[in-house]
C-alpha positions in Angstrom: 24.8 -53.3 5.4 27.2 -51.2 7.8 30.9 -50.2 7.2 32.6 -49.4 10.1 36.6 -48.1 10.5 37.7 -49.2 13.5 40.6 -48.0 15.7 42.8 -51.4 17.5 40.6 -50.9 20.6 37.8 -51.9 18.5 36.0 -48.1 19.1 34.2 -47.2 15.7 36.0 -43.7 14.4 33.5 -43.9 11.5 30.6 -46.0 10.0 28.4 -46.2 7.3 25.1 -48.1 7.3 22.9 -48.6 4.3 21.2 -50.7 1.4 23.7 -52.0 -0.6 23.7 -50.2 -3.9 21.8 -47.1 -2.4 18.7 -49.8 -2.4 19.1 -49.9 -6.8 19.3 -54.0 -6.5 17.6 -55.1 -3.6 19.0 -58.4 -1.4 15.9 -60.0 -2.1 17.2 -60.3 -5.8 20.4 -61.6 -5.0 22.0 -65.1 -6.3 24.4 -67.2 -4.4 26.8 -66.5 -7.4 26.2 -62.7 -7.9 29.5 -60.2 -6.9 28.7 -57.0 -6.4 31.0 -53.9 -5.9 29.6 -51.0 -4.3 31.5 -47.5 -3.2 30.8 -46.4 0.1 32.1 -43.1 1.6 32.7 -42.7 5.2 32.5 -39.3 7.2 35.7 -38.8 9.3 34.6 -36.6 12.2 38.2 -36.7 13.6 42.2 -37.8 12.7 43.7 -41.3 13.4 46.1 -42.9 12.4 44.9 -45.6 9.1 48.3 -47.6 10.2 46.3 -48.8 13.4 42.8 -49.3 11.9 40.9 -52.4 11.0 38.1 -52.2 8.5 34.7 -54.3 8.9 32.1 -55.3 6.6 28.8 -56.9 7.7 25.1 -57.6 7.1 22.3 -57.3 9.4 18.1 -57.4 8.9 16.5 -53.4 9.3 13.8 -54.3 11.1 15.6 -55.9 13.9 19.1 -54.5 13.7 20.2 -58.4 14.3 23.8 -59.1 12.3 23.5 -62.0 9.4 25.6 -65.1 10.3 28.7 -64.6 7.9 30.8 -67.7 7.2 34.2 -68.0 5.9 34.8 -70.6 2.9 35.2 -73.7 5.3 32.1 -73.1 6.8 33.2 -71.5 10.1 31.3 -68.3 11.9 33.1 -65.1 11.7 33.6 -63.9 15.1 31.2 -60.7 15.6 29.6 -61.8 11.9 31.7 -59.3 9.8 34.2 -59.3 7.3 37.1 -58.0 7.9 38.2 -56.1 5.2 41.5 -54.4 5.9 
């Protein structure tokens, strides 16, 4: 999964990528009705201002780096195939 902060011009101020859970319940065990919370820490190498961030979400395979498709309720693509979180 990756995490990333995100200033308005879309340039990443900090990320996280990882297995969700630290890798303690793999994807591969996952149900379509499973909710999962997970804490993820991000590393701030520099200030900004959190007023004029956005915060993404997202899924992609490890051995090919491609995103997972991610689909809102009705069915419809995400643009860029994250979540946007905040």
């Amino acid at each position: 999964m990756f995490l990333h902060l995100t200033g308005v011009d879309e340039r990443v101020i900090a990320q996280y990528d990882g297995q969700p859970l630290a890798g303690r319940f793999p994807t591969s065990l996952w149900r379509a009705d499973d909710r999962l919370t997970d804490t993820i820490e991000l590393p701030l190498a520099r200030a900004f201002d959190p007023e004029h961030t956005h915060l993404w979400l997202g899924m992609y395979q490890l051995a090919t780096l491609q995103r997972l498709i991610i689909s809102d309720a009705q069915g419809q693509r995400l643009a860029d195939d994250r979540i946007p979180i905040r």
